[in-house]
mmCIF file of the N, C-alpha and C atoms, coordinates in Angstrom:
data_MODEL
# 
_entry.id   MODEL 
# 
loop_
_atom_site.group_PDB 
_atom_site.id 
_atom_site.type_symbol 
_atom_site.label_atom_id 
_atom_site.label_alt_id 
_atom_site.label_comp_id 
_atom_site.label_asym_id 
_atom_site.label_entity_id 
_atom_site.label_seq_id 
_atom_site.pdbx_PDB_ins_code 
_atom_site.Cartn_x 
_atom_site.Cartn_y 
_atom_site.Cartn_z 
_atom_site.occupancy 
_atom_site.B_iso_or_equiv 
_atom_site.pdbx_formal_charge 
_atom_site.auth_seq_id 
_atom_site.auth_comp_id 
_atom_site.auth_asym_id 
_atom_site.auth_atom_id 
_atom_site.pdbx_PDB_model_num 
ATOM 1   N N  . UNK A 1 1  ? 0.848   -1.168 0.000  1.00 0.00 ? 1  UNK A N  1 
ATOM 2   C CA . UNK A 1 1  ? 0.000   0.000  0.000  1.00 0.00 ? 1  UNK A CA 1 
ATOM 3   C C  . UNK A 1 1  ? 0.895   1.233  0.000  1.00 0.00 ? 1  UNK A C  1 
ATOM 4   N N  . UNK A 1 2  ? 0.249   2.593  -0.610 1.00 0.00 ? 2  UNK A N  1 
ATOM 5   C CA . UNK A 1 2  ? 1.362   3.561  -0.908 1.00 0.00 ? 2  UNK A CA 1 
ATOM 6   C C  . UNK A 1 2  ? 1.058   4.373  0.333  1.00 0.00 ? 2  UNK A C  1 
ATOM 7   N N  . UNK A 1 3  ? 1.883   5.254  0.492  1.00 0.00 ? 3  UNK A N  1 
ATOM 8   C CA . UNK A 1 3  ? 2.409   6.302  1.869  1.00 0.00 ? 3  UNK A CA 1 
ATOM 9   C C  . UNK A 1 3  ? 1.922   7.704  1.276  1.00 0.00 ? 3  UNK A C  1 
ATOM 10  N N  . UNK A 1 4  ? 1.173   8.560  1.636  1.00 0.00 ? 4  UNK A N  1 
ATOM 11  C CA . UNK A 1 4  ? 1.336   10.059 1.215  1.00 0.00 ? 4  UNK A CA 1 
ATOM 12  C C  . UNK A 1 4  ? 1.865   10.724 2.414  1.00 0.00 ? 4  UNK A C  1 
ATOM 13  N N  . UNK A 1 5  ? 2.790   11.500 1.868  1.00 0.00 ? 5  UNK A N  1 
ATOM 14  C CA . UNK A 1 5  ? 3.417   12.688 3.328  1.00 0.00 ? 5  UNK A CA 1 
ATOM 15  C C  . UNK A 1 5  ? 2.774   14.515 3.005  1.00 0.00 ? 5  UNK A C  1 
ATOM 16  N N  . UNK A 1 6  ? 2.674   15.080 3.707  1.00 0.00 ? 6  UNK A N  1 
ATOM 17  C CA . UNK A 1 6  ? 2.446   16.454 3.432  1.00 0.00 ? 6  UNK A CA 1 
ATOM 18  C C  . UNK A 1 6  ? 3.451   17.105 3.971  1.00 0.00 ? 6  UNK A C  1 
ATOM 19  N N  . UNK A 1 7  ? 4.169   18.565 3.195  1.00 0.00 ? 7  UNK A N  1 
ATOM 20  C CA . UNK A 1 7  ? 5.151   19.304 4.221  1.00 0.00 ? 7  UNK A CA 1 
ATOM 21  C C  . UNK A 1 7  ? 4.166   20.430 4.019  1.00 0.00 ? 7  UNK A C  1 
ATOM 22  N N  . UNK A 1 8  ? 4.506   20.719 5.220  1.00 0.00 ? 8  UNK A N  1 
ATOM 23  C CA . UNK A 1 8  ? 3.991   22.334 5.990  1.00 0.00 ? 8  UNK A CA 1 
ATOM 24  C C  . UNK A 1 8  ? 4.772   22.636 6.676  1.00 0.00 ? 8  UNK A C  1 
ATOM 25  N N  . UNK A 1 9  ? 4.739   24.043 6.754  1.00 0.00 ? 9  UNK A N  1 
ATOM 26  C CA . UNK A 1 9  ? 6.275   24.873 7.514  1.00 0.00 ? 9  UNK A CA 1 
ATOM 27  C C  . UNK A 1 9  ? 5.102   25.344 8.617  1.00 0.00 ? 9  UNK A C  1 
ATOM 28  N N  . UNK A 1 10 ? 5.395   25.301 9.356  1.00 0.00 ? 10 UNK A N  1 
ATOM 29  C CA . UNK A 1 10 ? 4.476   25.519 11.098 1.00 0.00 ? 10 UNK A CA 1 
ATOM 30  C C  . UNK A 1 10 ? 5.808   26.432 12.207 1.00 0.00 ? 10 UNK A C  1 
ATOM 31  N N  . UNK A 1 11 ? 5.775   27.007 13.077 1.00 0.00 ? 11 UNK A N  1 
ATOM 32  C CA . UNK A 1 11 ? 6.698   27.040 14.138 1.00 0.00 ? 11 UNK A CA 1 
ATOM 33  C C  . UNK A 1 11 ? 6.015   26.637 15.091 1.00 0.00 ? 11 UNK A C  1 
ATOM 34  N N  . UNK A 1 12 ? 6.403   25.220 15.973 1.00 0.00 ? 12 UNK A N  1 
ATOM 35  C CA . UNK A 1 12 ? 5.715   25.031 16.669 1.00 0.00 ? 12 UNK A CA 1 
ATOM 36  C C  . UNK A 1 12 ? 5.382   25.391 18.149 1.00 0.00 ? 12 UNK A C  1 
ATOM 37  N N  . UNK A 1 13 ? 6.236   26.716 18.120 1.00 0.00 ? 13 UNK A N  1 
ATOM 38  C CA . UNK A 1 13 ? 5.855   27.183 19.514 1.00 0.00 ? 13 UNK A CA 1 
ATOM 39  C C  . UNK A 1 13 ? 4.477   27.843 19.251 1.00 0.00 ? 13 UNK A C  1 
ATOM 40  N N  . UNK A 1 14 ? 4.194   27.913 18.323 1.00 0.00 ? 14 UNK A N  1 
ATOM 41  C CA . UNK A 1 14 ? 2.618   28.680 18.152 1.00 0.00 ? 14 UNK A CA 1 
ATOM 42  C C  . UNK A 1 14 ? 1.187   28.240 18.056 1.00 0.00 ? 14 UNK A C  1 
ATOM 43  N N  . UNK A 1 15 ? 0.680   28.053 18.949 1.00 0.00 ? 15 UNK A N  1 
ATOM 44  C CA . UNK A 1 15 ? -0.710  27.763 19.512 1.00 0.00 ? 15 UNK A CA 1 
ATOM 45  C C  . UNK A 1 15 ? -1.305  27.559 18.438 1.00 0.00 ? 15 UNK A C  1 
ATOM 46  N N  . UNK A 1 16 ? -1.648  28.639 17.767 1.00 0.00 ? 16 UNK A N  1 
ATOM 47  C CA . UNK A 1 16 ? -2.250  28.947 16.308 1.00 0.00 ? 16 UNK A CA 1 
ATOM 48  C C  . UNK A 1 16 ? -2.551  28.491 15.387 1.00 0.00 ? 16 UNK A C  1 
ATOM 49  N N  . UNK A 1 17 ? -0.526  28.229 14.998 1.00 0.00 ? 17 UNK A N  1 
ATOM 50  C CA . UNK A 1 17 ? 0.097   27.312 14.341 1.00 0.00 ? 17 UNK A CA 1 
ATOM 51  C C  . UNK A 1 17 ? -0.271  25.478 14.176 1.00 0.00 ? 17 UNK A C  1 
ATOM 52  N N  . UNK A 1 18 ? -0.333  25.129 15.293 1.00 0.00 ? 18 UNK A N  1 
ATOM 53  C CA . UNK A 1 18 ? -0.519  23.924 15.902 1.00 0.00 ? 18 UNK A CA 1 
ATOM 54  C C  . UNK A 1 18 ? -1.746  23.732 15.646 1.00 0.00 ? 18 UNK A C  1 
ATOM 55  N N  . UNK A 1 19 ? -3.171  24.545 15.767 1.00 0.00 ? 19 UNK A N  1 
ATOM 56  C CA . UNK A 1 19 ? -4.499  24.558 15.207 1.00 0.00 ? 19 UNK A CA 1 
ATOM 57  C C  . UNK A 1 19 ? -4.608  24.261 13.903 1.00 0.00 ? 19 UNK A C  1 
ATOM 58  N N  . UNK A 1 20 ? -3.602  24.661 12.941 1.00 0.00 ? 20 UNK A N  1 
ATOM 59  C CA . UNK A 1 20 ? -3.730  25.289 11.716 1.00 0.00 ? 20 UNK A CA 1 
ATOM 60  C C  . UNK A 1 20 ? -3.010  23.672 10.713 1.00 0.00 ? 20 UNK A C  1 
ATOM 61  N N  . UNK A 1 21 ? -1.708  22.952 11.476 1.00 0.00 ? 21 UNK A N  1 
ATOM 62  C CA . UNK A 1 21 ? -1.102  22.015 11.539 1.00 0.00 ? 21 UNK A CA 1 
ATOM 63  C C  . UNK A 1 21 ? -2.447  20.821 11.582 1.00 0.00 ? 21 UNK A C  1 
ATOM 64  N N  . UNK A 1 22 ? -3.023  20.416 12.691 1.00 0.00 ? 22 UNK A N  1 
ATOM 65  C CA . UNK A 1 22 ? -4.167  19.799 12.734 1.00 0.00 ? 22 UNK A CA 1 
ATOM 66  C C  . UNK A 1 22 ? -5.207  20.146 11.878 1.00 0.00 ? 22 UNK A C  1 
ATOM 67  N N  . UNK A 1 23 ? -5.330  21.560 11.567 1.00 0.00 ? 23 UNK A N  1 
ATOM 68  C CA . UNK A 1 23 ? -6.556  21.118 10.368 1.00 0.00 ? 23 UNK A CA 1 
ATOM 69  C C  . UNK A 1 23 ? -5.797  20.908 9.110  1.00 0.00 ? 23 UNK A C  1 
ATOM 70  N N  . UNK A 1 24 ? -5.127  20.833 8.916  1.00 0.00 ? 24 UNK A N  1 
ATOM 71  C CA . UNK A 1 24 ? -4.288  20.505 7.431  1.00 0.00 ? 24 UNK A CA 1 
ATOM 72  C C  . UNK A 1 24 ? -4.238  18.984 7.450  1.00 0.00 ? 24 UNK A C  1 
ATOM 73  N N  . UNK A 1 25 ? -4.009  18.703 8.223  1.00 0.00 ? 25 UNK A N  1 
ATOM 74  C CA . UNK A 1 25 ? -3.484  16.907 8.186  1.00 0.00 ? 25 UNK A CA 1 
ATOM 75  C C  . UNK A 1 25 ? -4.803  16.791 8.065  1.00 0.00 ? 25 UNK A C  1 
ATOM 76  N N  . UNK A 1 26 ? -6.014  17.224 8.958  1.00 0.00 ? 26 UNK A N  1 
ATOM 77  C CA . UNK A 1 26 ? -7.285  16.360 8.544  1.00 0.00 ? 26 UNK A CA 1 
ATOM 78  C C  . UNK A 1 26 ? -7.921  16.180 7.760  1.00 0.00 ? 26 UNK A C  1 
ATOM 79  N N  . UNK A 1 27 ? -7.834  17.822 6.837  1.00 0.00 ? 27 UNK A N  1 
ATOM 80  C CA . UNK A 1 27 ? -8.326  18.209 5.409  1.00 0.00 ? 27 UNK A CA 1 
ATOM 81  C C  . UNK A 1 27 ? -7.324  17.310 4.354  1.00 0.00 ? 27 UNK A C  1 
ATOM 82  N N  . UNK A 1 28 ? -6.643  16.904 4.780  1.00 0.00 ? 28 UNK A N  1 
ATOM 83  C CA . UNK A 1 28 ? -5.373  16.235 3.556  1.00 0.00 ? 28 UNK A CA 1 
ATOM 84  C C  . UNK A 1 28 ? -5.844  14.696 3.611  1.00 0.00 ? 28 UNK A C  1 
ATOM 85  N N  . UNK A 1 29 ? -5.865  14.370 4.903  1.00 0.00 ? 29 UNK A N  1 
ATOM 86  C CA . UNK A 1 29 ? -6.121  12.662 4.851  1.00 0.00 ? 29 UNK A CA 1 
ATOM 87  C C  . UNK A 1 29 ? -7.327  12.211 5.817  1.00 0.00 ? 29 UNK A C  1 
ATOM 88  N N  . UNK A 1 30 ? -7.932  13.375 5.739  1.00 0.00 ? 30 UNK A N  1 
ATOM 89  C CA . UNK A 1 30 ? -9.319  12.716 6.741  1.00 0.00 ? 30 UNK A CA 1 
ATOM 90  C C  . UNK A 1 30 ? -9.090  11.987 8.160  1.00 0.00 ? 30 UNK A C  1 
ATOM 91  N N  . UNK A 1 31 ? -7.779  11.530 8.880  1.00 0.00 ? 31 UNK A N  1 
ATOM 92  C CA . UNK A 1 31 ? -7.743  11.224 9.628  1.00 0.00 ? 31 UNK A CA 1 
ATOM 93  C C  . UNK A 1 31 ? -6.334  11.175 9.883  1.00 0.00 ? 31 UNK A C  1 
ATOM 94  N N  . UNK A 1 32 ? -6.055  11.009 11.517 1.00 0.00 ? 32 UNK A N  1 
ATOM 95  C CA . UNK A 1 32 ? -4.147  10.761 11.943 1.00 0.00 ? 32 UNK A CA 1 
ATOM 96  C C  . UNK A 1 32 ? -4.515  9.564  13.245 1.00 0.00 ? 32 UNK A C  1 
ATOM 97  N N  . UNK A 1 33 ? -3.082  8.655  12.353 1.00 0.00 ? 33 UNK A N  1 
ATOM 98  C CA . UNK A 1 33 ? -3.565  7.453  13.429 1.00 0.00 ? 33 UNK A CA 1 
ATOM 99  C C  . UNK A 1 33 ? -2.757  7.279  14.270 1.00 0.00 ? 33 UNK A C  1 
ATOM 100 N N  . UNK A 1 34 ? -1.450  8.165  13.813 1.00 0.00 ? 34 UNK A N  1 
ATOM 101 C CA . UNK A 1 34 ? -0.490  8.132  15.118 1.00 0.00 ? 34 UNK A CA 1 
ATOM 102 C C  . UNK A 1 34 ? 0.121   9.723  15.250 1.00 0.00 ? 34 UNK A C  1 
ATOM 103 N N  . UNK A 1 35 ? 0.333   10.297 16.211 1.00 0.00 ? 35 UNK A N  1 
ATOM 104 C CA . UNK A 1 35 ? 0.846   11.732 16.101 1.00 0.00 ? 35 UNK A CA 1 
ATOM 105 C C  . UNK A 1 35 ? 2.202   11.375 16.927 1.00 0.00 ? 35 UNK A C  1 
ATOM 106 N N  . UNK A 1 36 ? 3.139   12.148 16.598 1.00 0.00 ? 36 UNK A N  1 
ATOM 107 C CA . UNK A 1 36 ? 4.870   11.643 16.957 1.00 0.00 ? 36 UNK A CA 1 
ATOM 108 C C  . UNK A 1 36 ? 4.800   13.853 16.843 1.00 0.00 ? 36 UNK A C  1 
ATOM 109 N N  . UNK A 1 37 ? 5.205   14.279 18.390 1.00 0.00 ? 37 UNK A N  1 
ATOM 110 C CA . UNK A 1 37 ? 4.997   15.320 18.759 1.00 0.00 ? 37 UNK A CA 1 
ATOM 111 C C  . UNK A 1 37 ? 6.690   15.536 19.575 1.00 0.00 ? 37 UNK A C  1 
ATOM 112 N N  . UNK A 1 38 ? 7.419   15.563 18.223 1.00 0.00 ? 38 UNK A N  1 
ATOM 113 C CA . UNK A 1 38 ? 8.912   15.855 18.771 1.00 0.00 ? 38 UNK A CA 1 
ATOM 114 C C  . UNK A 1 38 ? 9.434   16.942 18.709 1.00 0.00 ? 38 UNK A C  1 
ATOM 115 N N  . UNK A 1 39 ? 9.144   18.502 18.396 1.00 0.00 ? 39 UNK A N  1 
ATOM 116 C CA . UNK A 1 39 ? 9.564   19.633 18.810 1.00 0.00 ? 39 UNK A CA 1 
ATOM 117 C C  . UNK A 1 39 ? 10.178  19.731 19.801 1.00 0.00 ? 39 UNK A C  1 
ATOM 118 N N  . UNK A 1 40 ? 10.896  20.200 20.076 1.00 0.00 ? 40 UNK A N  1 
ATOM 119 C CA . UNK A 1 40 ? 11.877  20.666 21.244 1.00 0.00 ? 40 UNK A CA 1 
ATOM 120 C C  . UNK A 1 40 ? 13.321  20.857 21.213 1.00 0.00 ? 40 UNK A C  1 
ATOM 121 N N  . UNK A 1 41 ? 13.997  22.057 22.217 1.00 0.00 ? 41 UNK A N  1 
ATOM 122 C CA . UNK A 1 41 ? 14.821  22.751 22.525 1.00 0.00 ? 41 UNK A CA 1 
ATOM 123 C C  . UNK A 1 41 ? 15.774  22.210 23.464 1.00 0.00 ? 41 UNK A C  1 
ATOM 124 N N  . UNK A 1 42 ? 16.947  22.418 23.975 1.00 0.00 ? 42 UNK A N  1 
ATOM 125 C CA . UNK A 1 42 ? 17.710  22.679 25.010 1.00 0.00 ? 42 UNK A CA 1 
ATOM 126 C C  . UNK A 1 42 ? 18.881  23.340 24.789 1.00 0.00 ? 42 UNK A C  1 
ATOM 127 N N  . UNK A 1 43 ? 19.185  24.905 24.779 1.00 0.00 ? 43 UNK A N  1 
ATOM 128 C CA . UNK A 1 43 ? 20.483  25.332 24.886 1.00 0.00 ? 43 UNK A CA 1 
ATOM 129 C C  . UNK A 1 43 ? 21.094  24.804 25.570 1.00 0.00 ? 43 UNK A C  1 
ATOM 130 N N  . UNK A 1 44 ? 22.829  25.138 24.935 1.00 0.00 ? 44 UNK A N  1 
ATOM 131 C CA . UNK A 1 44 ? 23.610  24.558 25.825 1.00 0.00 ? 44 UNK A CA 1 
ATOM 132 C C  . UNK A 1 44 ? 24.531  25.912 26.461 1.00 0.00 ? 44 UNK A C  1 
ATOM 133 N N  . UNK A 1 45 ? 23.860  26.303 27.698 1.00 0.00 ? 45 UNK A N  1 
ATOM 134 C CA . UNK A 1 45 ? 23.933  27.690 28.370 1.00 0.00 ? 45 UNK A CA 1 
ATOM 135 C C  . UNK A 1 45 ? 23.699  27.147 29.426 1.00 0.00 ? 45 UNK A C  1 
ATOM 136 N N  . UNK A 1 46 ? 24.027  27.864 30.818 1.00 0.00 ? 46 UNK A N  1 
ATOM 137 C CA . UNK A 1 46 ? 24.422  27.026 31.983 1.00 0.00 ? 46 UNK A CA 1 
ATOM 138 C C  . UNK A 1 46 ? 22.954  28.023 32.158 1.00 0.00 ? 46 UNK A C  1 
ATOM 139 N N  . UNK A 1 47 ? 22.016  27.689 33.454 1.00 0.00 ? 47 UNK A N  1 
ATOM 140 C CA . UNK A 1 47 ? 20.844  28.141 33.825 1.00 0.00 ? 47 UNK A CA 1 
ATOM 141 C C  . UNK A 1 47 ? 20.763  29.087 34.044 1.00 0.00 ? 47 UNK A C  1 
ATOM 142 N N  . UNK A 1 48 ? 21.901  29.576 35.037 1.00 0.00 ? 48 UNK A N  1 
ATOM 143 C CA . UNK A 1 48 ? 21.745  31.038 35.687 1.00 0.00 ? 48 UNK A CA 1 
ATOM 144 C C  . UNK A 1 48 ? 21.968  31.636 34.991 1.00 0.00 ? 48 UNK A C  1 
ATOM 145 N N  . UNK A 1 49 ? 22.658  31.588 33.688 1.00 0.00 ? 49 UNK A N  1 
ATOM 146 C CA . UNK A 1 49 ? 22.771  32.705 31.867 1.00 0.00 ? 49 UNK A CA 1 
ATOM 147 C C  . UNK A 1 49 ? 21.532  33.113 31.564 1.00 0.00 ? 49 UNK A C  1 
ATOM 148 N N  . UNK A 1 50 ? 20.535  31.884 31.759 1.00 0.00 ? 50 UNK A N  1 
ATOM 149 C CA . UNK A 1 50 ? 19.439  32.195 30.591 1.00 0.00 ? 50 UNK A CA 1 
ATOM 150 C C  . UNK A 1 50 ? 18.246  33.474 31.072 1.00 0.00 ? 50 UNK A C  1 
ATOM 151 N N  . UNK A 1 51 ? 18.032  33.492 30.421 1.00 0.00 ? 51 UNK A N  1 
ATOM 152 C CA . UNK A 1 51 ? 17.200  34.796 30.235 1.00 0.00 ? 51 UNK A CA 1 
ATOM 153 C C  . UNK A 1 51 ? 15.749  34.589 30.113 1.00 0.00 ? 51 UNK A C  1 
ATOM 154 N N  . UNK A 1 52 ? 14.894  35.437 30.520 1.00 0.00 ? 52 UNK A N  1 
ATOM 155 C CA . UNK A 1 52 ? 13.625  35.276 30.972 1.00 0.00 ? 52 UNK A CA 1 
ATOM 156 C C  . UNK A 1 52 ? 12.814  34.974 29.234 1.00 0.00 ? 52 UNK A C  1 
ATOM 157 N N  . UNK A 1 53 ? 13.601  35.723 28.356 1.00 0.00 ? 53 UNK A N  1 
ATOM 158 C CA . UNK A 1 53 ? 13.155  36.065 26.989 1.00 0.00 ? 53 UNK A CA 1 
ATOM 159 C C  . UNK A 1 53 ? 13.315  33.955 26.530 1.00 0.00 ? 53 UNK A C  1 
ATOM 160 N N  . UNK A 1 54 ? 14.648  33.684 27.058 1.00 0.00 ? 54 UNK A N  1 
ATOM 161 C CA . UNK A 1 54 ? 15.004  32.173 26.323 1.00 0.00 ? 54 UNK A CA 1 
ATOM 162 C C  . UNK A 1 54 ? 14.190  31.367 26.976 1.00 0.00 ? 54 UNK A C  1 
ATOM 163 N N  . UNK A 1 55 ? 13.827  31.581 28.297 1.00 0.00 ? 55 UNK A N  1 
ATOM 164 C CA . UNK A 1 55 ? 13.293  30.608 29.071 1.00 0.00 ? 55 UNK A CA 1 
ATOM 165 C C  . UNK A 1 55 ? 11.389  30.267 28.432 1.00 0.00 ? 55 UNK A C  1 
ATOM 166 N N  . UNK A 1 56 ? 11.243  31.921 27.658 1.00 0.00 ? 56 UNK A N  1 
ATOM 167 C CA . UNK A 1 56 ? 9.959   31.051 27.340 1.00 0.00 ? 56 UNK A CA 1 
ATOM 168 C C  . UNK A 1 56 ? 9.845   30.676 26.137 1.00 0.00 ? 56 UNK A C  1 
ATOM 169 N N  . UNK A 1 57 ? 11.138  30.989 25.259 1.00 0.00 ? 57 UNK A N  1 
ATOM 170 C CA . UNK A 1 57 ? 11.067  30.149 23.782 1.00 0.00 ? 57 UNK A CA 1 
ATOM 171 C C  . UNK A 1 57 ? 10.961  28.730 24.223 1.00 0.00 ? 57 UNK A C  1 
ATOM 172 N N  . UNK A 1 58 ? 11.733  28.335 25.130 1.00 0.00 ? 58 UNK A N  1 
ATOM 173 C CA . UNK A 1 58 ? 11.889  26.910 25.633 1.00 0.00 ? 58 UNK A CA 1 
ATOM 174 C C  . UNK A 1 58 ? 10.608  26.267 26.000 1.00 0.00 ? 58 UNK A C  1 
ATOM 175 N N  . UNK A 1 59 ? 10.148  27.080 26.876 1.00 0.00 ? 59 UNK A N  1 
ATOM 176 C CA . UNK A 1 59 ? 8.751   26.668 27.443 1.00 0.00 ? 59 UNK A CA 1 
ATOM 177 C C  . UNK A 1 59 ? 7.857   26.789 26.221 1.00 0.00 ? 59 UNK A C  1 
ATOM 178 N N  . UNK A 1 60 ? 7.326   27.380 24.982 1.00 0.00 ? 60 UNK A N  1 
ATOM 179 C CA . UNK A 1 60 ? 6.707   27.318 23.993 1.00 0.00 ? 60 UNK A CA 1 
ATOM 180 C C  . UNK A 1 60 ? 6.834   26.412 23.313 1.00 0.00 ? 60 UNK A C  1 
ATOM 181 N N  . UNK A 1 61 ? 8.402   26.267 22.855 1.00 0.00 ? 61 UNK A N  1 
ATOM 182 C CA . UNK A 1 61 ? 8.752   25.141 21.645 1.00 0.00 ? 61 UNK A CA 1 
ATOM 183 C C  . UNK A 1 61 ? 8.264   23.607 22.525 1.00 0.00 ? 61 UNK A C  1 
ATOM 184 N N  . UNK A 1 62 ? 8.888   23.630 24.063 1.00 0.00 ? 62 UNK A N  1 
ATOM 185 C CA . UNK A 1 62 ? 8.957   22.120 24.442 1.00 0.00 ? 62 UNK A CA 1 
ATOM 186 C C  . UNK A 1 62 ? 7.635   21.313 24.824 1.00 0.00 ? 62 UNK A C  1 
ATOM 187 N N  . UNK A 1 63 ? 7.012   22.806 25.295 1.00 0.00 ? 63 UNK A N  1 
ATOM 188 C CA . UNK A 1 63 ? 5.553   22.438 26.093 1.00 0.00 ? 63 UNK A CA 1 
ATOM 189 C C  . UNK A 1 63 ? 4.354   22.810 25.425 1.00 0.00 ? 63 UNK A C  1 
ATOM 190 N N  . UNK A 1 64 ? 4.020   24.077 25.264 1.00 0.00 ? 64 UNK A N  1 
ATOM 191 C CA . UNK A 1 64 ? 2.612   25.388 24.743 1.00 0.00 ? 64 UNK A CA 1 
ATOM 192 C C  . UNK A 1 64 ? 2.316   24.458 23.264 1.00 0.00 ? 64 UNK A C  1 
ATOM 193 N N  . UNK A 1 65 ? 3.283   24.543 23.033 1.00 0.00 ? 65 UNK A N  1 
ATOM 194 C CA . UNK A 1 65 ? 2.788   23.878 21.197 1.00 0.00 ? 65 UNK A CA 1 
ATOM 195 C C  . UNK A 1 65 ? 2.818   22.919 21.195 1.00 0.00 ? 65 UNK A C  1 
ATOM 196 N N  . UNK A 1 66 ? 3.525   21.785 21.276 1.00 0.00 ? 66 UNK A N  1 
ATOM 197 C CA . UNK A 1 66 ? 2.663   20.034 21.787 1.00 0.00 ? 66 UNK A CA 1 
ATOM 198 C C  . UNK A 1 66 ? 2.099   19.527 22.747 1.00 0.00 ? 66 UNK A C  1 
ATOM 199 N N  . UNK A 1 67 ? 1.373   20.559 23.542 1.00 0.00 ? 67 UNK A N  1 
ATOM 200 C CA . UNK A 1 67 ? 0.423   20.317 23.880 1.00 0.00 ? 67 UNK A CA 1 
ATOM 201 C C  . UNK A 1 67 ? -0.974  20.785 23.392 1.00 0.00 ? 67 UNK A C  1 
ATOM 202 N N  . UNK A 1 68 ? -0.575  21.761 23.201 1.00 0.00 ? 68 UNK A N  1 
ATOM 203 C CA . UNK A 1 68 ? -1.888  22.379 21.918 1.00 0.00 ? 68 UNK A CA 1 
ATOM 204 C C  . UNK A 1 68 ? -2.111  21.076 20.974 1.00 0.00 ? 68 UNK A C  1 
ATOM 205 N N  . UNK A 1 69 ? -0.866  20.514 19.829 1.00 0.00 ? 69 UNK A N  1 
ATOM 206 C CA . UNK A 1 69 ? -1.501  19.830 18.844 1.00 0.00 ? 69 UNK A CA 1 
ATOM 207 C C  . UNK A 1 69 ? -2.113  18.804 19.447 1.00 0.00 ? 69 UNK A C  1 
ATOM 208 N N  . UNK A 1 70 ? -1.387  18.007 20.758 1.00 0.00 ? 70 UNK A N  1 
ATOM 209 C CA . UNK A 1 70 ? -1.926  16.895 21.107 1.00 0.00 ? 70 UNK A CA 1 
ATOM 210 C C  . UNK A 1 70 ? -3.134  16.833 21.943 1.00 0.00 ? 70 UNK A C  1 
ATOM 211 N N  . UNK A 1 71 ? -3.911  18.020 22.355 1.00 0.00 ? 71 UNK A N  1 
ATOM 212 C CA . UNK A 1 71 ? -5.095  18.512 22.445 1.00 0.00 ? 71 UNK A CA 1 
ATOM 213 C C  . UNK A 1 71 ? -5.971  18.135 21.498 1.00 0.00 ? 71 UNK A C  1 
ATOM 214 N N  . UNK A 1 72 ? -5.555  19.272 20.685 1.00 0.00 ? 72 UNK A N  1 
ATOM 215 C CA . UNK A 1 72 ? -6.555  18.627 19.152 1.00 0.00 ? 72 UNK A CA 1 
ATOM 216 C C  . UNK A 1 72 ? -6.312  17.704 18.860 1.00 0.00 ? 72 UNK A C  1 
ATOM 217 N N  . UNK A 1 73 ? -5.585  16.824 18.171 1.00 0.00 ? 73 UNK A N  1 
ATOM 218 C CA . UNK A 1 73 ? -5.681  15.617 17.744 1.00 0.00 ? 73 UNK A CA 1 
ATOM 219 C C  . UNK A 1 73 ? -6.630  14.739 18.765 1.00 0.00 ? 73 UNK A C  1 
ATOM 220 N N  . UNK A 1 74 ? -6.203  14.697 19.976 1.00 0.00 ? 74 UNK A N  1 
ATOM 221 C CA . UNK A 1 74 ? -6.876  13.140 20.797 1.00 0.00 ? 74 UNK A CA 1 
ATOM 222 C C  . UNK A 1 74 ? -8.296  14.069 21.043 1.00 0.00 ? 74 UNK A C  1 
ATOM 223 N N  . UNK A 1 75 ? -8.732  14.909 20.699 1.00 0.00 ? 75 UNK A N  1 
ATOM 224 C CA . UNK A 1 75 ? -10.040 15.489 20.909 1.00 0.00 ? 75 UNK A CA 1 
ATOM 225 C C  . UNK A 1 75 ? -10.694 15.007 19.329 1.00 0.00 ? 75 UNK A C  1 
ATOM 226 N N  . UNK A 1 76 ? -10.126 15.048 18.410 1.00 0.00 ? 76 UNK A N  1 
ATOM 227 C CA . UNK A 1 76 ? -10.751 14.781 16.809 1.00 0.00 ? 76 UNK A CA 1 
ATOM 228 C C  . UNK A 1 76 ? -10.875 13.371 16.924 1.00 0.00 ? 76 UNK A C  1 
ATOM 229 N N  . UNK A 1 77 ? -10.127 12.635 17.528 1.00 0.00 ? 77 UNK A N  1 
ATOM 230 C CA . UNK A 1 77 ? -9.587  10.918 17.632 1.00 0.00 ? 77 UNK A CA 1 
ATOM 231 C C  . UNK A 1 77 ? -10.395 10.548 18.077 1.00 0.00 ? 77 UNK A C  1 
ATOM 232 N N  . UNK A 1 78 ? -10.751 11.167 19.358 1.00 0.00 ? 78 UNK A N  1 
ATOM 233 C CA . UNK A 1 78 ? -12.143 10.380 20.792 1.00 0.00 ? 78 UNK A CA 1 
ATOM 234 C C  . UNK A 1 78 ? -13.263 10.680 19.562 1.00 0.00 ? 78 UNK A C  1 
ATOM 235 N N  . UNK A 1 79 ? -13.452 12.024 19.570 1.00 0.00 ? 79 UNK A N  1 
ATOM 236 C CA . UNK A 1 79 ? -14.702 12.477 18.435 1.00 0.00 ? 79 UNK A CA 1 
ATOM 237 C C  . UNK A 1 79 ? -15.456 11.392 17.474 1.00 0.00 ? 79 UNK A C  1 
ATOM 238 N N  . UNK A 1 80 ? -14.069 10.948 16.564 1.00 0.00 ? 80 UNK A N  1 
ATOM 239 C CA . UNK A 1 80 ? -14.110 9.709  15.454 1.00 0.00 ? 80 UNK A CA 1 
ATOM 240 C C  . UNK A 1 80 ? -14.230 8.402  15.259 1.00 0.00 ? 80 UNK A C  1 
ATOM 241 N N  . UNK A 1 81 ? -13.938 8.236  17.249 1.00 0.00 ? 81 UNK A N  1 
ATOM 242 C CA . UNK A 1 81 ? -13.983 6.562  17.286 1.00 0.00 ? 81 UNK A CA 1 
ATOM 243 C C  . UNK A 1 81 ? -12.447 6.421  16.575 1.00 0.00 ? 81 UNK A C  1 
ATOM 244 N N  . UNK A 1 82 ? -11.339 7.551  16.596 1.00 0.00 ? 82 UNK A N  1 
ATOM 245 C CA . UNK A 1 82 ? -10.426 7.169  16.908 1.00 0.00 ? 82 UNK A CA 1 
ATOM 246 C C  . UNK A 1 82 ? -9.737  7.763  15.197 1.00 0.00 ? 82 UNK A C  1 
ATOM 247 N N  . UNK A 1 83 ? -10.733 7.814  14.678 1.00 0.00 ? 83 UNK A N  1 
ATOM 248 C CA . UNK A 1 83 ? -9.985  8.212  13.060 1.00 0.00 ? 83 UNK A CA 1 
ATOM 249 C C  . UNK A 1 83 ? -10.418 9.916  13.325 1.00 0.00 ? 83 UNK A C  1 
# 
């Protein structure tokens, strides 16, 4: 059986983004049967360097935005009986 992939350019620290990510995949293939939610950061800057500004790119990229997509998705999933 054949594979289709879609690229979309997203940043995934963005809430928005991550909305916008989920309706594309659903409009493209009607359904997602597995979501693989690997975004994420770690400078290599000792703690007490970082800066209030880095600390929430970190917190956006690692946390705010996969949890947003994985919101939507397992909310469309339960919805579908899973498709």
């Amino acid at each position: 059986m054949g594979r289709r992939a879609m690229a979309l350019s997203v940043n995934a620290s963005h809430w928005g983004e991550m909305d916008q990510l989920a309706d594309a995949a659903y409009a493209e293939f009607g359904r997602v049967d597995i979501l693989v939610n690997n975004a994420g950061m770690s400078p290599a800057i000792p703690s007490h360097e970082m800066t209030e500004a880095m600390f929430d790119k970190i917190v956006s990229l690692n946390f705010k935005g996969p949890f947003r997509l994985a919101a939507n998705v397992a909310k469309r999933m339960s919805d579908g009986n899973g498709e």
